[in-house]
C-alpha positions as CSV (number, residue, x, y, z in Angstrom):
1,X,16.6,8.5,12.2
2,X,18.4,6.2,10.2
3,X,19.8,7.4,6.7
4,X,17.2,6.6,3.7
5,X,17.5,3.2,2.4
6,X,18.4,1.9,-0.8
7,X,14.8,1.4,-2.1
8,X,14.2,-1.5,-4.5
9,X,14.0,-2.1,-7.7
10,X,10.3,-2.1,-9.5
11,X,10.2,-5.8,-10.6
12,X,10.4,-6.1,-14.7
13,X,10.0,-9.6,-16.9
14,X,8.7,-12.4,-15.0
15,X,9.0,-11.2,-11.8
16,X,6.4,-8.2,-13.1
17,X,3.8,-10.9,-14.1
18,X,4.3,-12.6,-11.5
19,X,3.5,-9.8,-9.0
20,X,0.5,-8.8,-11.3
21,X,-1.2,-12.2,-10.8
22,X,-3.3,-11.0,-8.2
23,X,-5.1,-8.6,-10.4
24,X,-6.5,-10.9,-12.8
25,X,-7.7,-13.2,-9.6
26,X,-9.5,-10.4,-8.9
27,X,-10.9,-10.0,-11.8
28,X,-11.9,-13.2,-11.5
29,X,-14.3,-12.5,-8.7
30,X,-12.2,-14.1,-6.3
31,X,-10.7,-11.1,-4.1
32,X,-11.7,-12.8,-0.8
33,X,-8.7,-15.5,-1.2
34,X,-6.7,-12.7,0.4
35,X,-8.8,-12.8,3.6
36,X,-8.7,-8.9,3.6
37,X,-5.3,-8.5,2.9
38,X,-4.7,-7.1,0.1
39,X,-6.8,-4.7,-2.1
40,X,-7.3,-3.9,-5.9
41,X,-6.6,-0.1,-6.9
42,X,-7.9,1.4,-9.8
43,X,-6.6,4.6,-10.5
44,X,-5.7,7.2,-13.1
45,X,-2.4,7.5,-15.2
46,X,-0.9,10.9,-14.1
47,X,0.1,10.8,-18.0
48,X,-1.7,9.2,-19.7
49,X,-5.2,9.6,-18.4
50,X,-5.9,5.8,-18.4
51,X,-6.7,3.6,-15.7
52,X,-4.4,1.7,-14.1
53,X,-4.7,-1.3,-11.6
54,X,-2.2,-2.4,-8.9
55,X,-2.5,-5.1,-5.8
56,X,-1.7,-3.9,-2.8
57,X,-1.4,-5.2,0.6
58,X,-3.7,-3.6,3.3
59,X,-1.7,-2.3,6.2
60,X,-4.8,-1.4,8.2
61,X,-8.6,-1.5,7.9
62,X,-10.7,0.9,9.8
63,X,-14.4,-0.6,9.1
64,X,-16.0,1.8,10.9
65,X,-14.3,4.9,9.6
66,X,-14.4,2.8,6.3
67,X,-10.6,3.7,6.0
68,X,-7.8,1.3,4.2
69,X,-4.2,1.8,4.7
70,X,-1.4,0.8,2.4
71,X,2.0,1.4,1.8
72,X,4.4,1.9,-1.2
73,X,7.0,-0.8,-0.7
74,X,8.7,0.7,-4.0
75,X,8.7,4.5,-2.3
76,X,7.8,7.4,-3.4
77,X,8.7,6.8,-7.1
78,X,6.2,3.8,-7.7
79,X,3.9,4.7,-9.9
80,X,0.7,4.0,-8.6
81,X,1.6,6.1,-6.2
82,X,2.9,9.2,-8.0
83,X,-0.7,8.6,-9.8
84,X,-2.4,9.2,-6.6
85,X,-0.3,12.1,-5.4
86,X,-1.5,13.4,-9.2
87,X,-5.0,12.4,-8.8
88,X,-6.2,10.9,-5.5
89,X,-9.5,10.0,-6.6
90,X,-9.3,5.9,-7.4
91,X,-11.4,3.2,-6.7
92,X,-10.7,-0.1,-5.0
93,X,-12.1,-3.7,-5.0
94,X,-11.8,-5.3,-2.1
95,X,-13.3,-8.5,-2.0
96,X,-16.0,-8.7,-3.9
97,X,-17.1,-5.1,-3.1
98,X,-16.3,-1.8,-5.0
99,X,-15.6,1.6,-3.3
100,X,-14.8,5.0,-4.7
101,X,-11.8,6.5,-2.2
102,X,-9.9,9.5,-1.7
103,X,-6.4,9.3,-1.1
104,X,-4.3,10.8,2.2
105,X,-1.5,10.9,2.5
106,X,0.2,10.7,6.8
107,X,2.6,12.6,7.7
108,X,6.0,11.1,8.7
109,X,5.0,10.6,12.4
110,X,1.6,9.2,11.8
111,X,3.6,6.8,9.3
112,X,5.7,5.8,12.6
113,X,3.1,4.8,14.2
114,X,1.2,3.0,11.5
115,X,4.4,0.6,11.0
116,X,4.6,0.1,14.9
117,X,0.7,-0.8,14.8
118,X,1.3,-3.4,11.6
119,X,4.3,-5.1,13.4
120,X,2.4,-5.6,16.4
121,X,0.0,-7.3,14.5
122,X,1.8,-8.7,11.0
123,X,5.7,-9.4,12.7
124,X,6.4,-11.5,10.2
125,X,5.7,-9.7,7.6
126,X,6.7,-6.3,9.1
127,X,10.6,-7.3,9.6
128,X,10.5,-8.8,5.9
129,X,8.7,-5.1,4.8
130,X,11.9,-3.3,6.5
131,X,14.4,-6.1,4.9
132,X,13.0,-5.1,1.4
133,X,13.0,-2.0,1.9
134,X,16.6,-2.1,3.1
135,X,15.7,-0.4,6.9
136,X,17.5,-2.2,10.0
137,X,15.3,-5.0,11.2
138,X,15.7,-5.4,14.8
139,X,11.9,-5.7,15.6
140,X,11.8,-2.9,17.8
141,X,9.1,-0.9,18.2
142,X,11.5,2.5,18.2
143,X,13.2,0.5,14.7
144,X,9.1,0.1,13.2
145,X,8.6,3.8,14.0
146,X,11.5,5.1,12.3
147,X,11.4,2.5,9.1
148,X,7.6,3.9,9.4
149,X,8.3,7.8,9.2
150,X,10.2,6.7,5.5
151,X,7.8,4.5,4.2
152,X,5.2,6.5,1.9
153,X,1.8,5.4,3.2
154,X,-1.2,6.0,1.7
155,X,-4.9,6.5,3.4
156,X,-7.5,5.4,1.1
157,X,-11.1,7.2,2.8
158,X,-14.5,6.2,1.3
159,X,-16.2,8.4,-0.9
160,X,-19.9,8.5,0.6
161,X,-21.0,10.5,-2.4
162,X,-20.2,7.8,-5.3
């Protein structure tokens, strides 16, 4: 196992709006530009009880398990994901559609083989994840399952009750 990485930096000023752009397409009603990549979480402040929203990138989609997958490029200190870990009840928009979830949280190994899965199918975007993240990027399935095991990934299940 390699030693943890240097995590990144939350973005602040411009580089903040920036990355918040997404939400307000989304609120726009136009979620399916992404093609299904990425995902609008609306959770709960672990503070201050308000809701807070977030665009995510979807790591995996299980349809028929009616599962989404992301992961906190920020680690464990991001705050969407601390919100979670407080309160895992959120929703998310994805597309057009609405869907209460319940947030799981994979162990280490399952998070190996979730980043070997996505670099199988995302490459690209895989050896730029480990890059940011500051994990070696050899594209190597044995280097995916390791960077995996770090990342804090998130399992967002559907709430057939709501």
């Amino acid at each position: 196992m390699h030693p943890a990485p240097q995590r990144p930096r939350t973005p602040t000023g411009w580089r903040r709006r920036l990355l918040r752009l997404p939400i307000r397409l989304f609120r726009a009603g136009l979620g399916p530009l992404f093609g299904g990549r990425l995902l609008l979480l609306i959770h709960t402040g672990r503070t201050s009880g308000r809701s807070r929203e977030v665009v995510l990138e979807v790591v995996a989609h299980d349809r028929a398990r009616r599962t989404w997958t992301i992961a906190s490029g920020f680690g464990p200190d991001a705050q969407w994901y601390r919100n979670l870990r407080h309160t895992p009840q959120a929703t998310i928009q994805f597309g057009r559609r609405y869907q209460v979830v319940t947030a799981r949280f994979p162990s280490p190994e399952e998070g190996g083989r979730i980043m070997v899965e996505y670099a199988r199918r995302h490459p690209r975007a895989a050896q730029a994840l480990c890059r940011f993240m500051g994990f070696p990027a050899d594209g190597s399935a044995a280097g995916y399952r390791s960077a995996g095991e770090q990342i804090p990934f998130v399992r967002l299940e559907a709430d057939d009750r709501h």
